[in-house]
C-alpha positions in Angstrom: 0.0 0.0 0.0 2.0 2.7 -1.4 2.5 6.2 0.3 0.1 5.4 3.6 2.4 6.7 6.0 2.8 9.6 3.7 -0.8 10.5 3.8 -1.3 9.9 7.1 1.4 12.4 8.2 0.3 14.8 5.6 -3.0 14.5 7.1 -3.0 14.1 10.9 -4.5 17.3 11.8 -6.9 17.2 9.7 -8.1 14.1 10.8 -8.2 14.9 14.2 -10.1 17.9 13.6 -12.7 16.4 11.8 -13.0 13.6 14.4 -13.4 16.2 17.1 -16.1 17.6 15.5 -18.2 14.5 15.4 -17.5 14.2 19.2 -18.5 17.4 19.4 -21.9 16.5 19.1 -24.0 14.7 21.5 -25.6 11.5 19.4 -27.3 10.0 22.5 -29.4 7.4 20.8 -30.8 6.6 24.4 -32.6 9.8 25.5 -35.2 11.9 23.2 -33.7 15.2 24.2 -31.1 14.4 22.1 -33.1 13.3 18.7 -31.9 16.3 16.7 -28.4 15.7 17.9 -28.3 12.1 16.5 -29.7 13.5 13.1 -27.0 16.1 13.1 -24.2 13.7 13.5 -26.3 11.6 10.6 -26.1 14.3 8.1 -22.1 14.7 9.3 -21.4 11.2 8.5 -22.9 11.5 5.4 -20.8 14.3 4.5 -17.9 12.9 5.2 -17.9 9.8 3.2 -18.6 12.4 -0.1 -15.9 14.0 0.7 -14.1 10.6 1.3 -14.9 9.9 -2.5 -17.8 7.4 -2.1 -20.3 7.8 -5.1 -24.0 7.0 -3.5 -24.6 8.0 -0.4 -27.9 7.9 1.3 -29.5 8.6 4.6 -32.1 6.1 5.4 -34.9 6.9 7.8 -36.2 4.6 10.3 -38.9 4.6 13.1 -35.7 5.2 15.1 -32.7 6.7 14.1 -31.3 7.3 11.1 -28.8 4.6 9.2 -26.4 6.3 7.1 -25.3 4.2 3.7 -22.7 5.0 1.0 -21.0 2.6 -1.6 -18.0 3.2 -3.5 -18.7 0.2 -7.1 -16.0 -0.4 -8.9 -16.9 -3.3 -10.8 -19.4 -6.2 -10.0 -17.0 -9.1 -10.8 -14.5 -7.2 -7.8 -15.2 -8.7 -4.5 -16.9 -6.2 -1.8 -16.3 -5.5 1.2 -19.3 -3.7 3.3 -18.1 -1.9 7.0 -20.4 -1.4 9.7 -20.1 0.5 12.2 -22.3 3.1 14.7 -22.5 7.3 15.7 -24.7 6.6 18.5 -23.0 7.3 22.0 -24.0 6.1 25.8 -25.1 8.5 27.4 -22.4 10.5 29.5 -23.6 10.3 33.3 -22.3 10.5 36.1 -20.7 13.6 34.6 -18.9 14.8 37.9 -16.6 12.1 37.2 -15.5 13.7 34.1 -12.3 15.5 34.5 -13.5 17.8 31.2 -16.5 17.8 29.6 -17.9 15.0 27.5 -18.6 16.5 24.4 -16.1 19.2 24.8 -13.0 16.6 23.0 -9.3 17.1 24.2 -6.5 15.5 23.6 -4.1 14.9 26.7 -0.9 12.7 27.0 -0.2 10.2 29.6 1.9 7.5 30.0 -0.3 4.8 28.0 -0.9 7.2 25.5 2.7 9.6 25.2 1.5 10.9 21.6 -2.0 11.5 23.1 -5.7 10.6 23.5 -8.6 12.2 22.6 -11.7 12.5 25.8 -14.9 13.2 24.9 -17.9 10.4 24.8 -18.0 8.2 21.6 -14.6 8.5 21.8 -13.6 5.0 21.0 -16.7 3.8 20.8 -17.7 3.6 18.3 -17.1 7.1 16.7 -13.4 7.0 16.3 -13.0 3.5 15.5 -16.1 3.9 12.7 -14.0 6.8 11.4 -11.2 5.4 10.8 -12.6 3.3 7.9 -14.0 6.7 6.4 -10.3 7.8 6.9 -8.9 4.6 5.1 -11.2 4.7 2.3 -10.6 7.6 1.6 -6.7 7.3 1.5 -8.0 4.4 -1.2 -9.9 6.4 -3.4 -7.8 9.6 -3.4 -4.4 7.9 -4.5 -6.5 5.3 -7.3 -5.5 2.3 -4.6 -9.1 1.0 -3.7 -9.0 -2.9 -5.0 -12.2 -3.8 -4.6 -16.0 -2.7 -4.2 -16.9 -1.2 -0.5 -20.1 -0.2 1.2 -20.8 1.4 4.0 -24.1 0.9 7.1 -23.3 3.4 9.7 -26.4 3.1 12.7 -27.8 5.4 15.2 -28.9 2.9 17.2 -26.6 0.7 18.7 -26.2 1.8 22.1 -29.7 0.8 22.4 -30.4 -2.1 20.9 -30.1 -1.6 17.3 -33.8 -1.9 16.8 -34.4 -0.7 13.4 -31.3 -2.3 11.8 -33.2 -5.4 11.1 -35.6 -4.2 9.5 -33.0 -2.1 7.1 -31.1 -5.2 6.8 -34.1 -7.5 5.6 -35.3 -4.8 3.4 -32.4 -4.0 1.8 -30.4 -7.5 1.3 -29.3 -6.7 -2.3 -28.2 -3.4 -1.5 -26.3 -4.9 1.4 -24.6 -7.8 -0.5 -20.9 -8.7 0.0 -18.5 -11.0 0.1 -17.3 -9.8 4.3 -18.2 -7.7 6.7 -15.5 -5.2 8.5 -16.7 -3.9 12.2 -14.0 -2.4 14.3 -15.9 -2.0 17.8 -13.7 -4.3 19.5 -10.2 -3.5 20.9 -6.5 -4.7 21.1 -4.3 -6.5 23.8 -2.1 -4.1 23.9 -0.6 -1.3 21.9 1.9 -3.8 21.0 0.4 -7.2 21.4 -2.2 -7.2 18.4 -5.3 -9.4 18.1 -8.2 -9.5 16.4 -11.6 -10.2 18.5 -12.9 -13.9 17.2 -16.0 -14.2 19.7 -18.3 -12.0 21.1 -20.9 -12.6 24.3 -24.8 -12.4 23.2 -26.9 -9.8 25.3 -30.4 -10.0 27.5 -31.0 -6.6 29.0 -34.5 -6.0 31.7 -35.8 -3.5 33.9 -37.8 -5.0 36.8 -40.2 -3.1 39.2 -41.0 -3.8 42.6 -44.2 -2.2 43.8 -45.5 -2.5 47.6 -48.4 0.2 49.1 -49.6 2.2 46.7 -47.9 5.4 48.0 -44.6 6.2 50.2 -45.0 5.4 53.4 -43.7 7.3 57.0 -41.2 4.8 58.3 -42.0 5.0 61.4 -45.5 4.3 61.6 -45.3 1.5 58.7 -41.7 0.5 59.3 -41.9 -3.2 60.1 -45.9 -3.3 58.8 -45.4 -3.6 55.2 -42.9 -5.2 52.7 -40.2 -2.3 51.8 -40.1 -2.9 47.6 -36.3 -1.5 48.2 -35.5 -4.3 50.7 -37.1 -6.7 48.6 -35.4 -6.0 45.6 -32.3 -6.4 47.2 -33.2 -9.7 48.5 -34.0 -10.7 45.1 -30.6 -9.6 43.6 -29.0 -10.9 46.0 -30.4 -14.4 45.9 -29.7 -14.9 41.6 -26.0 -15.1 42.5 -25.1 -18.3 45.3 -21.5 -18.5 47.4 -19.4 -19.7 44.0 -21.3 -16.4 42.3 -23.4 -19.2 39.8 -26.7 -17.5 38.7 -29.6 -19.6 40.1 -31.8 -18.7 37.5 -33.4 -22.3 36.4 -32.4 -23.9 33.0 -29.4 -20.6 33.0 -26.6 -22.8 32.1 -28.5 -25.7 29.9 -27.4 -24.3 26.8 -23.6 -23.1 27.5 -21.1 -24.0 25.2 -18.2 -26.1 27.3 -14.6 -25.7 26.2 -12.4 -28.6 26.0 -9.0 -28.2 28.5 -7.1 -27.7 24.9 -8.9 -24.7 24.0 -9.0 -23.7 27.6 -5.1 -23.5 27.5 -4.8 -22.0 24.1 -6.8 -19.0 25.7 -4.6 -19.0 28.5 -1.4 -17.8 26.5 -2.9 -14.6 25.7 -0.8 -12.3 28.0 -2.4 -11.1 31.7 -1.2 -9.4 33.9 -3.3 -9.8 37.0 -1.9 -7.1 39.2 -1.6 -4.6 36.6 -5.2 -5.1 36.1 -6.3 -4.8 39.8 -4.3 -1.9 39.4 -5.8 -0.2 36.8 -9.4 -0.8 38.2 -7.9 0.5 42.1 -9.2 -2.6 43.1 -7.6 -5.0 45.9 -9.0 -8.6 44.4 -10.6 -9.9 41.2 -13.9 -11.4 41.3 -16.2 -14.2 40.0 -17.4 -17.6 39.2 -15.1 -19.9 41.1 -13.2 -22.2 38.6 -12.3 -19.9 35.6 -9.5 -16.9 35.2 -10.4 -13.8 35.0 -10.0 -13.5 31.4 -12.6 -16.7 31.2 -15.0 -15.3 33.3 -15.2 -11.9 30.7 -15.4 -13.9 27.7 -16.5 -17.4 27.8 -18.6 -17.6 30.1 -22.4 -16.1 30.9 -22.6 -13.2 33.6 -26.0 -10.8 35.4 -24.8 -8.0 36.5 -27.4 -4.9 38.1 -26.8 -2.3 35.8 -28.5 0.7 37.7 -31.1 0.3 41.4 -33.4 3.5 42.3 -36.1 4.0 44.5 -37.0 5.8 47.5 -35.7 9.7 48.6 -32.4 9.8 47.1 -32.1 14.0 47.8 -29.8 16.2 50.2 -30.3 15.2 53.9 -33.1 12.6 55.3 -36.8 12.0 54.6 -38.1 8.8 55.8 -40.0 6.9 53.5 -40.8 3.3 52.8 -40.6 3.7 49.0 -44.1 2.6 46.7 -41.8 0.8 44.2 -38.1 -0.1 43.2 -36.5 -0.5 40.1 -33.2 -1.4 38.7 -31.7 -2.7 35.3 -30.2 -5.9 34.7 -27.7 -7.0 31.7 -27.0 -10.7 31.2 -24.0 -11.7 29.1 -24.4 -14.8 27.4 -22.5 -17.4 25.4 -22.6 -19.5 22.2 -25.7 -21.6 21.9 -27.9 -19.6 24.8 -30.5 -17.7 22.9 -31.1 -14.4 24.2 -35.0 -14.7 24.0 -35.2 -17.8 25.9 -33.0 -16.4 28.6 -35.2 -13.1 28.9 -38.2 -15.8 29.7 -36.2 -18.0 32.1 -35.3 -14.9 34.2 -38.9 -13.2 33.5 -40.4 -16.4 35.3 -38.0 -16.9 37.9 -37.7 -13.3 38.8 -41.7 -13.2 38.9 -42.1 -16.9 40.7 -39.5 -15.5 43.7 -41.6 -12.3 44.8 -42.5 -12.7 48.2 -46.4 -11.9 49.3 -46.8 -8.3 49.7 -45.3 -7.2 46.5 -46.0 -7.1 42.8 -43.1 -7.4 40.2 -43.0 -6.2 36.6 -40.0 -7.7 34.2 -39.5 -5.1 31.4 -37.2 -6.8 28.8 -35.1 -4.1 26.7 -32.9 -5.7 23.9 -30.6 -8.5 23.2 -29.1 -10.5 20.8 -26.8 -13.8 20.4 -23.4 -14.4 20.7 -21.3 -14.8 18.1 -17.9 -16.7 17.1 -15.9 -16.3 13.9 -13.3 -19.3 12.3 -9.7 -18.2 12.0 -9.2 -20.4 8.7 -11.4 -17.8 6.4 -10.1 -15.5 3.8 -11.3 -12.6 6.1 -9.4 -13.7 8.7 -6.3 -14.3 7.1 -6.4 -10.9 5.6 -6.9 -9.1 9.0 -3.8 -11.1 10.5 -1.7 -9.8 7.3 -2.6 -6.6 7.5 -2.2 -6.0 11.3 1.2 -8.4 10.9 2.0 -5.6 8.1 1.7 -2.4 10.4 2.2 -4.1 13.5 5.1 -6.0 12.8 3.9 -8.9 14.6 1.1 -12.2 14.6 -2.3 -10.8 16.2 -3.8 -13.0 18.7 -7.4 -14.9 18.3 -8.9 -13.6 21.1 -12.7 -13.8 22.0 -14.5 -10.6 23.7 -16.8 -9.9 26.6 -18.8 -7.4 24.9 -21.8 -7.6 22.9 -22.4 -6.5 19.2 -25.9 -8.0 18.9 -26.0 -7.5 15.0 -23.1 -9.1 14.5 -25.0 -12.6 14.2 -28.1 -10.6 12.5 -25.7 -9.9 9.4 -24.9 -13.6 9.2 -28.5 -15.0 9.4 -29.4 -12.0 7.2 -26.5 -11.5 4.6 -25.1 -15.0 5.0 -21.9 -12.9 5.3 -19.2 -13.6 8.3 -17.6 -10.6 10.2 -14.1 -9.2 11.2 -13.4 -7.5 14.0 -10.6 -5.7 14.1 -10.5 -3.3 16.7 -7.8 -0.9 17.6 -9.0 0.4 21.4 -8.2 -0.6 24.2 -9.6 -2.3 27.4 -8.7 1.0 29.4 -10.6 3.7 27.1 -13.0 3.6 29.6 -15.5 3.4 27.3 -19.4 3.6 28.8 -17.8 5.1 31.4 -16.4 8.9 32.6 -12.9 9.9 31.0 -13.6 7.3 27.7 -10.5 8.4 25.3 -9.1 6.7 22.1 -5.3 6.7 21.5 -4.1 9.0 18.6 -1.4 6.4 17.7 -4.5 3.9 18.1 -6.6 5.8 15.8 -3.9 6.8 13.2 -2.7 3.2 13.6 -6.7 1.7 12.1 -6.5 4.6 9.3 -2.9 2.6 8.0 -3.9 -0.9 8.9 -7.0 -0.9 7.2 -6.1 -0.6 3.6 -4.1 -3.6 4.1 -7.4 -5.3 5.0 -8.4 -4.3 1.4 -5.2 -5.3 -0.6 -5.0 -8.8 1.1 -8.8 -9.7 1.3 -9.2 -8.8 -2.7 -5.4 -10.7 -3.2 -6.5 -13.8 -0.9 -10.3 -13.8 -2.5 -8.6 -13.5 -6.5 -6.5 -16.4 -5.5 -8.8 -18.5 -4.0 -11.2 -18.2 -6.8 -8.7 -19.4 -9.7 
């Protein structure tokens, strides 16, 4: 790929500027305040990939958010290569925890980051990891070095469930056709330990509601009377976890994908450093189900984790009150071969069946979707390892993820297309959380790797085909 480096350095400012402009603007897909945001950052995205040189490029309504799609055809016997990727943020809270604000991007150095990161929300997920592809495209086009056929399906909708990408998907399958599917929304090992994200965890997200009397009670003169919905709730948290933290939930693990000892220890030479993770996190122990690694419990196997608790008088001083209701959200993690809509039932009944007398309880689900894992022995594949081995200078590592891209096995069941994720954060960008940043040697880094994606896949795909 001739003259990258060139470019890039020719180029840096100017890509960070334009990236700081997208974080600039709030694109929470979560909260309807922010609606007009989310179609602003649309119409940006669509902008920048006709600047990048891509000849259609449309934005698609949808009873959610908008989905932003461009294509760049050079000829239908090339093979084509469609990247996915999403504008939507998470919303910013708590922002006192911010040590600037979150749509207000700066770049600071620190030690993991000497040439810099950039703060703001969206950061590194998914905003400066989606535009890095625009980036690398557009390096393509501009020098006459684009070797195959590429699309583009940017979502507003991610963060939240991705609700109205299905219904784009099945309506448009000839539109979307391709021959693989490029997502980077996943991260690397290390700066200089690459790897390339080969599984992903599925997703079942609930809100549950705990309601007792049908007002607030005086604690004093119903304290001890009545059932407390907050007490309740916390009883009935508590009691889906038991002493080696295995959820309790019936039928949970009837499903879950075993892995053999060999696979096991294959996973197990994937550097971690234990202490250097405890502190990172200021924390004085690790944590979970007893008989796996850390790095086992965040990938392979299934998790429920509370994801926010309210209820009662939260405000400035004391007012006592036995609370009408409770509520908190819940986010299970799940793994190959449990299906996301059968373990939003098992919990809805289980969760219901457990209420003691006194109470009512309401199971809300969200979203979800399955887990996914990718074969190392495709073209794709090979072509991400050779074009990370090319910038990197080294092997990446198959590593399978703890996160959740629910569409991922959508596309597959859709498109009948597999996806590569090659990802260029990192585990500390903080990401959902205050302070998320993405790496300018991370992001300049995915703008030079990724036209090597292009060169090899169209090279591997040509040779295979002769």
């Amino acid at each position: 790929m001739q003259n990258i480096k060139v470019y890039i350095t020719e180029h840096k400012e100017r890509f960070l500027n334009e990236l700081t402009d997208l974080l600039k603007i709030p694109s929470i897909s979560a909260d309807s305040a922010f609606t007009q945001d989310v179609i602003d950052t649309a119409g940006m995205v669509k902008q920048r990939l006709e600047e990048a040189g891509c000849d259609q490029v449309e934005v698609f309504e949808t009873d959610g958010h908008p989905i932003v799609y461009a294509e760049k055809i050079l000829a239908a016997e090339l093979p084509t290569i469609l990247v996915y990727g999403h504008y939507d943020v998470q919303p910013p809270d708590p922002l006192e925890l911010w040590d600037s604000p979150p749509f207000e991007p700066i770049i600071k150095q620190t030690d993991e980051h000497p040439e810099g990161a950039i703060y703001a929300r969206g950061a590194s997920d998914d905003k400066g990891q989606m535009y890095m592809h625009i980036k690398g495209v557009e390096f393509m086009i501009q020098t006459g070095q684009l070797p195959c056929n590429v699309k583009f399906m940017i979502e507003g909708e991610e963060e939240v469930g991705s609700n109205s990408l299905s219904t784009f998907v099945a309506e448009h399958k000839d539109k979307l056709a391709n021959d693989i599917i490029l997502i980077s929304d996943t991260g690397l090992i290390a700066n200089d330990i690459p790897s390339i994200t080969t599984g992903l965890r599925g997703l079942s997200y609930v809100e549950v509601e705990v309601t007792g009397p049908n007002r607030d009670l005086h604690s004093g003169l119903y304290g001890g009377a009545v059932a407390n919905p907050i007490n309740i709730l916390a009883q009935m948290i508590a009691s889906l976890h038991d002493e080696n933290n295995h959820i309790t939930i019936p039928g949970f693990y009837d499903s879950v994908e075993t892995l053999s000892k060999e696979e096991r220890a294959e996973m197990a030479k994937a550097p971690f450093d234990v202490l250097a993770y405890q502190k990172d996190l200021a924390i004085a122990s690790v944590y979970g189900e007893k008989g796996y690694t850390t790095h086992e419990r965040s990938s392979i196997r299934p998790t429920l984790d509370v994801n926010g608790i309210w209820g009662g008088y939260i405000g400035q001083g004391a007012k006592t009150v036995i609370a009408s209701k409770a509520h908190a959200k819940i986010s299970m993690r799940l793994v190959p071969n449990q299906d996301w809509k059968e373990i939003t039932q098992r919990f809805k009944a289980h969760f219901e069946k457990m209420a003691p007398k006194g109470v009512t309880v309401k199971v809300i689900p969200h979203h979800g979707g399955q887990a996914y894992v990718t074969p190392i022995d495709t073209i794709g594949y090979q072509a991400a390892s050779k074009a990370m081995e090319t910038t990197f200078g080294k092997t990446p590592i198959p590593m399978r993820r703890g996160g959740s891209i629910p569409i991922v096995s959508l596309f597959e069941k859709e498109l009948g297309s597999k996806s590569i994720l090659m990802g260029f954060g990192l585990d500390s960008d903080a990401i959902h959380s205050p302070n998320e940043h993405f790496g300018v040697w991370n992001y300049l880094k995915g703008i030079e790797t990724i036209p090597y994606f292009y060169s090899y896949f169209t090279q591997l795909t040509n040779t295979s085909s002769n």
